[in-house]
FIZA-134438 format. One record per residue (C-alpha): residue number from 1; y, z negated, x. Coordinates in steps of 0.5 Angstrom, whole numbers, plus 500, padded with zeros to 3 digits. Example, Ala and Ser with C-alpha at 12.3 -4.5 7.8 and 13.67 -1.06 7.14 Angstrom:
BEGIN
+-----+-----+-----+-----+
: pos :   v :   w :   u :
+-----+-----+-----+-----+
:   1 : 491 : 484 : 525 :
:   2 : 498 : 486 : 527 :
+-----+-----+-----+-----+
***
This chain:
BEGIN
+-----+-----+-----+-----+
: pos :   v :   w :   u :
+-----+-----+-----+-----+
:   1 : 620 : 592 : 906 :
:   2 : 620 : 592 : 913 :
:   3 : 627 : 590 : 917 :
:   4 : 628 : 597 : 918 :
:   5 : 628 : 599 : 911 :
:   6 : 633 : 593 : 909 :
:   7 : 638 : 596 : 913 :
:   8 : 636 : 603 : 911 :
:   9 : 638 : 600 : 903 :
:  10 : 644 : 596 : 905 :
:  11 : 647 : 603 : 908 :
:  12 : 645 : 606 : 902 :
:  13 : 649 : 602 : 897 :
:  14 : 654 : 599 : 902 :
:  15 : 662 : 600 : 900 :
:  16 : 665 : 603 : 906 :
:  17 : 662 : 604 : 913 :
:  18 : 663 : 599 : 919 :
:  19 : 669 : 603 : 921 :
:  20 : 673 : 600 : 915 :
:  21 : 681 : 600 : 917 :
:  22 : 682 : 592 : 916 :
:  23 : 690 : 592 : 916 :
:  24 : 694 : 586 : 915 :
:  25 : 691 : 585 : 908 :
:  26 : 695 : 580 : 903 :
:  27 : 690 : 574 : 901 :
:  28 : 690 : 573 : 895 :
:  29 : 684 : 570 : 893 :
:  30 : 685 : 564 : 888 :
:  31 : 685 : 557 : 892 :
:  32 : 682 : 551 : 889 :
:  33 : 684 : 544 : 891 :
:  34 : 678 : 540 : 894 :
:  35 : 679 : 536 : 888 :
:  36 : 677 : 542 : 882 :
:  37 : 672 : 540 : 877 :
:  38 : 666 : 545 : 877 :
:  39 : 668 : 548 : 871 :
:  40 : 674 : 551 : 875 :
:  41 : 671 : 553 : 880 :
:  42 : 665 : 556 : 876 :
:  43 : 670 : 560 : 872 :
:  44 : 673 : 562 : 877 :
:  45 : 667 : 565 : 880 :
:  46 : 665 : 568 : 874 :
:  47 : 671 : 572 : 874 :
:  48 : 673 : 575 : 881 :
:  49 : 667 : 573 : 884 :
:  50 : 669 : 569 : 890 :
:  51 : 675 : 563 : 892 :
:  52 : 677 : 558 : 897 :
:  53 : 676 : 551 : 896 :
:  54 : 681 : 548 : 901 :
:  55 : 680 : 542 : 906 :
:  56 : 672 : 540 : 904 :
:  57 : 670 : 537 : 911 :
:  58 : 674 : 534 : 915 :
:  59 : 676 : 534 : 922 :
:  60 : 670 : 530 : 924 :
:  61 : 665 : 533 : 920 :
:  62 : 667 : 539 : 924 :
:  63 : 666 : 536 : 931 :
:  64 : 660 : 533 : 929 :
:  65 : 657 : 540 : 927 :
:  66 : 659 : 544 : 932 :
:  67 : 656 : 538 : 938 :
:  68 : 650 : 538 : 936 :
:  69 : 649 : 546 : 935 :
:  70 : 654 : 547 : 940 :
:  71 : 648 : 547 : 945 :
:  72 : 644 : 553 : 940 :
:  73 : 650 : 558 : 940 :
:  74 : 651 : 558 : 946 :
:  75 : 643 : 560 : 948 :
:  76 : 644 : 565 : 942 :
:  77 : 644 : 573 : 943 :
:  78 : 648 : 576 : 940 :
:  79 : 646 : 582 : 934 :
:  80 : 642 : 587 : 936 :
:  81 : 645 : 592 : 931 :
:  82 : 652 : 595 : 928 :
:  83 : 650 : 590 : 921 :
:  84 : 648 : 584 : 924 :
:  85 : 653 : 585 : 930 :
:  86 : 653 : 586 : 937 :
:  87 : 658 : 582 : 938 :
:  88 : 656 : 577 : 934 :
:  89 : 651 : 570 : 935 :
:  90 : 647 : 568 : 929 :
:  91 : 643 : 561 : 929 :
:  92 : 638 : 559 : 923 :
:  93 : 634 : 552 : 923 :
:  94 : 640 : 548 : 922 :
:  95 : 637 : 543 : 917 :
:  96 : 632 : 541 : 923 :
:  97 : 636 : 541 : 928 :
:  98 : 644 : 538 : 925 :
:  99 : 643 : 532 : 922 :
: 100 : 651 : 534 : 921 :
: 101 : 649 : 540 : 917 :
: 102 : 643 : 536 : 912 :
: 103 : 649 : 533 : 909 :
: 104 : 652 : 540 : 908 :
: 105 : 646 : 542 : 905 :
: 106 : 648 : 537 : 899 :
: 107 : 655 : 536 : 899 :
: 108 : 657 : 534 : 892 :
: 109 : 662 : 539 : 890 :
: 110 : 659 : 545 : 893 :
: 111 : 652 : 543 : 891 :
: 112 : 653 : 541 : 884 :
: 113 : 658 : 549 : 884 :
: 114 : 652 : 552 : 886 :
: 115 : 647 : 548 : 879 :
: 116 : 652 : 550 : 875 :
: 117 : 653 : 557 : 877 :
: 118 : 646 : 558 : 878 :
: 119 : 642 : 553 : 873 :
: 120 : 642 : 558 : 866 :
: 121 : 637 : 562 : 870 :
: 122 : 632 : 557 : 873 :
: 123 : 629 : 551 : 873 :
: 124 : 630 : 549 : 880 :
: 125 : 634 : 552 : 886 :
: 126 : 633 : 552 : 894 :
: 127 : 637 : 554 : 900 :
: 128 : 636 : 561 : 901 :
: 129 : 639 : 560 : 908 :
: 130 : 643 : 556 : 913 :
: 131 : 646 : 559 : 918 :
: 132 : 652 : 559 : 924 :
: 133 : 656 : 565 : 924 :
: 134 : 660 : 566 : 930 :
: 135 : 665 : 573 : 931 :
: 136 : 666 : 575 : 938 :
: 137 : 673 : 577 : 940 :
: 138 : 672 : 585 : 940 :
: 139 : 666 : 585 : 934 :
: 140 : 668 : 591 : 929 :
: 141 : 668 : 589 : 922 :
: 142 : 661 : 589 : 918 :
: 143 : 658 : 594 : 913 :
: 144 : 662 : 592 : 907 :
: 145 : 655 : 590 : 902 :
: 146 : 652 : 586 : 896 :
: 147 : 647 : 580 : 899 :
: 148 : 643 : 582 : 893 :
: 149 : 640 : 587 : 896 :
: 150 : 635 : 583 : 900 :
: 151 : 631 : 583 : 894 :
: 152 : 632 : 591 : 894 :
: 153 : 635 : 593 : 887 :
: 154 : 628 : 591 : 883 :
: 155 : 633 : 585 : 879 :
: 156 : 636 : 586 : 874 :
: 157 : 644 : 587 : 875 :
: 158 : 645 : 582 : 869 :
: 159 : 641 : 577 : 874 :
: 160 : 646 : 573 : 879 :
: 161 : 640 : 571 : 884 :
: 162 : 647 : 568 : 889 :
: 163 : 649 : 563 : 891 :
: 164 : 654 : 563 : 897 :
: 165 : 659 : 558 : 902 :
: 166 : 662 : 559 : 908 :
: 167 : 665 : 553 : 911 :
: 168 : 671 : 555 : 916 :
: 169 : 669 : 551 : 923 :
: 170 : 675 : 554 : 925 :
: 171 : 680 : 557 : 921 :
: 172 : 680 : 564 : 919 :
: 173 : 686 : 568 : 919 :
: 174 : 687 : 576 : 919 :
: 175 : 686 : 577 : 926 :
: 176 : 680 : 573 : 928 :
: 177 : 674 : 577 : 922 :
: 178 : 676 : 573 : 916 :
: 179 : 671 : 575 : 911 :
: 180 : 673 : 580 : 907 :
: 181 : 671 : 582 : 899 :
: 182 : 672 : 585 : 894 :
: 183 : 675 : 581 : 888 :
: 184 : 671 : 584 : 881 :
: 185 : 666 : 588 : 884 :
: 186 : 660 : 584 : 882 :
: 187 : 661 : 587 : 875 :
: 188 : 661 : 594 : 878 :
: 189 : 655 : 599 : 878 :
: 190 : 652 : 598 : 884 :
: 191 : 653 : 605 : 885 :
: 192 : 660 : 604 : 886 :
: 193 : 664 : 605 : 893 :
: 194 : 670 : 600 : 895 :
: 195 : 676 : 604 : 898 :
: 196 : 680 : 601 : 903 :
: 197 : 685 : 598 : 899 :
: 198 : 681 : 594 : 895 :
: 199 : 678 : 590 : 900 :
: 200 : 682 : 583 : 902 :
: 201 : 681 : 577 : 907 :
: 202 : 678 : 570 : 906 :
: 203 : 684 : 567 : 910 :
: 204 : 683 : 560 : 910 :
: 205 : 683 : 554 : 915 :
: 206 : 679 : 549 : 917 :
: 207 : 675 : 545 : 913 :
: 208 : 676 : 550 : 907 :
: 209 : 670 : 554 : 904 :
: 210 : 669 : 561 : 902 :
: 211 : 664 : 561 : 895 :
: 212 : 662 : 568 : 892 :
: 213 : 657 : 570 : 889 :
: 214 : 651 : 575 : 892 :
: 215 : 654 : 581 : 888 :
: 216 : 661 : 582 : 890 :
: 217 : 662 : 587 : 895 :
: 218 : 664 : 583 : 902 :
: 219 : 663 : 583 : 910 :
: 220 : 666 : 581 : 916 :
: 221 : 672 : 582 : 918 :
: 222 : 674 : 585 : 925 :
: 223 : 676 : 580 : 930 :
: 224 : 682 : 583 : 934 :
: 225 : 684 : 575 : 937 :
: 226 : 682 : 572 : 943 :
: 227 : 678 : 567 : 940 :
: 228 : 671 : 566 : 936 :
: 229 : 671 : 565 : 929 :
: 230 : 665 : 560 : 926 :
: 231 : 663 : 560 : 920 :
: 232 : 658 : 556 : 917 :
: 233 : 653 : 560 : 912 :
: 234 : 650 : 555 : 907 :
: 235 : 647 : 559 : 901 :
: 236 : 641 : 558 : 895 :
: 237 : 639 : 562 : 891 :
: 238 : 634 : 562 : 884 :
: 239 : 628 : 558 : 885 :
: 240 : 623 : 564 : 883 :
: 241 : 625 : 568 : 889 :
: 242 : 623 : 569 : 896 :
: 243 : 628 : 565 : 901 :
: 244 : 632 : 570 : 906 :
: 245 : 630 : 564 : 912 :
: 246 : 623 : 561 : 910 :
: 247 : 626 : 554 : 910 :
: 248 : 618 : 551 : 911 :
: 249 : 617 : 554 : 918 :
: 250 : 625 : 554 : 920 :
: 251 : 624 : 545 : 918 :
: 252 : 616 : 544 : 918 :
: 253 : 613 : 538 : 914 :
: 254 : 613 : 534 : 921 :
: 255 : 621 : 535 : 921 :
: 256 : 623 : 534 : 914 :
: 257 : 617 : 529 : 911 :
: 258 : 624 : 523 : 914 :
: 259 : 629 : 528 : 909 :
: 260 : 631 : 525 : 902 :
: 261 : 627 : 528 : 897 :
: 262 : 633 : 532 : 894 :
: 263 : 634 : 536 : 900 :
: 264 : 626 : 537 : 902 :
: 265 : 627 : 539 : 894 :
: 266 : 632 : 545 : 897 :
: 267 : 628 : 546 : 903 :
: 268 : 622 : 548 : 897 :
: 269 : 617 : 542 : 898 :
: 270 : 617 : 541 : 891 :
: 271 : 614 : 546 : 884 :
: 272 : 620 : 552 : 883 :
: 273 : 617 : 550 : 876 :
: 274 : 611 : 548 : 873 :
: 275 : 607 : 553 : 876 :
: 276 : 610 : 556 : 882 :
: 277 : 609 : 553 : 889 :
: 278 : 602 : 549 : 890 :
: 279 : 598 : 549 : 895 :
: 280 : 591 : 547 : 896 :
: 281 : 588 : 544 : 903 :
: 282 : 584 : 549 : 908 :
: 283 : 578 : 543 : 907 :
: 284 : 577 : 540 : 901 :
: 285 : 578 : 532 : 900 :
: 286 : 572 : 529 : 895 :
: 287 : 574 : 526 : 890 :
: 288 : 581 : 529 : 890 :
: 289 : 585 : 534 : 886 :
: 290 : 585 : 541 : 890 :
: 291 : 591 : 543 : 886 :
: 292 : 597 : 539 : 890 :
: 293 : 605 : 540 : 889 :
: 294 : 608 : 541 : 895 :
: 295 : 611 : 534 : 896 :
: 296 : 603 : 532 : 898 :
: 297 : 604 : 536 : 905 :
: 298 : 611 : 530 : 906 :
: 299 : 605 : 524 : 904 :
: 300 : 610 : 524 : 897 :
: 301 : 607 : 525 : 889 :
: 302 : 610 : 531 : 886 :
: 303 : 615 : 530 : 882 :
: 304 : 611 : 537 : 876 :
: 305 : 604 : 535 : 878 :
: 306 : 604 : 526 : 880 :
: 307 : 597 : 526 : 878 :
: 308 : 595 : 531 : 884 :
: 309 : 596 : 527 : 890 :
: 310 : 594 : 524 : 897 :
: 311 : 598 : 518 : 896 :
: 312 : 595 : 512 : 892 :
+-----+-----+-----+-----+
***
């Protein structure tokens, strides 16, 4: 499916075009104190689709992040379309260039939410996306969507793919494009249209995190302000799926070899399952096993297939 086609689709199931009204919206998403077990959160999810957890990083982790990706936002383009946004500046390869966002990628809390929500349905998850999603003052809001529909609709709808979190590195407010969802959603049909009404925003302050699952019905919202808002966008999915950024390009083995072995297994340098992900060398090594897992292209054994490595 080409990138046309995709928009083409998300259009189709969209809930309401991007010209939604985004009035002052009641959040009423539950929040959850940084402290809540995973059960909490996981029922939670399970129920609305989505909720805030409150203050997960700090001020520091904040400044951290955005001073070493500063440099990207500011070089980035904006969207070349209504859905990604043309007021909007997008940045991937935040694993190979934050060494900020490496431990984001593993944060405990969001990491062991993301195991627990997706676990029931694969041996292992990765990172489908690592992502800055800064919304200029004057972008519309986004097409309300699924994030689902990046594997068209061949899943089944009892299968939850998704896994998403939205770091706010500024606060989200009603007026600055806080994202908005529709709580419940993940259980309608996937025909089924949100009207306006049914929309509420993620407002949030810095440091919180949005969690939803690739099934609600969300979007950006307008940015009204004078200001930028600044998401940072960390999402896995099934470790049976192809990942929305090829995290194997966007952090290639040169990079990631330095990494620790549970965020190289995220990245996808290891066997989704005893079958999945192996590689063989363009030249065959004699003597060697030519079914390698990918730990071997980081000069590691594997963890499915240790037998069949490079290393001595």
């Amino acid at each position: 499916m080409d990138l046309q086609s995709v928009f083409s689709l998300l259009s189709q199931f969209s809930a309401v075009n991007s010209s939604i009204e985004t009035g002052d919206f009641v959040n009423n998403l539950e929040t959850l104190p940084a402290a809540s077990d995973i059960e909490d959160i996981n029922n939670t999810l399970k129920r609305d689709g989505g909720c805030i957890i409150e203050n997960v990083l700090s001020s520091g982790e904040i400044d951290q992040i955005l001073k070493e990706l500063d440099p990207y936002i500011e070089k980035a383009t904006i969207g070349f379309d209504d859905f990604t946004g043309r007021h909007t500046k997008r940045i991937g390869a935040l694993v190979a260039r934050s060494p900020a966002c490496r431990d984001i990628v593993t944060h405990k809390k969001t990491l062991s939410a993301a195991r627990a929500f997706l676990g029931p349905q694969c041996d292992r998850i990765q990172l489908h996306l690592g992502q800055i999603i800064d919304i200029l003052p004057g972008q519309v809001a986004q097409t309300l969507h699924r994030d689902r529909l990046a594997w068209g609709t061949y899943l089944p709808i009892e299968v939850e793919p998704q896994f998403n979190a939205i770091y706010a590195l500024t606060d989200f407010t009603l007026d600055n494009g806080a994202t908005h969802l529709v709580p419940g959603s993940q259980t309608w049909p996937m025909d089924r249209h949100a009207k306006p009404d049914e929309s509420i925003q993620a407002v949030m302050s810095k440091g919180s995190v949005l969690i939803y699952s690739g099934t609600i019905i969300h979007g950006g919202g307008e940015n009204r302000s004078n200001a930028a808002r600044i998401g940072l966008n960390i999402t896995y999915c099934l470790g049976w799926l192809r990942t929305e950024e090829n995290q194997m390009l966007s952090c290639p083995p040169e990079i990631a070899k330095d990494f620790s072995e549970e965020l190289t297994d995220l990245l996808g340098y290891t066997m989704g399952n005893y079958a999945l992900g192996y590689y063989s060398r363009p030249e065959m090594i004699e003597g060697r096993p030519d079914t390698l897992p990918p730990e071997a292209a980081l000069g590691r054994k594997g963890s499915m297939i240790p037998e069949n490595s490079l290393v001595e």
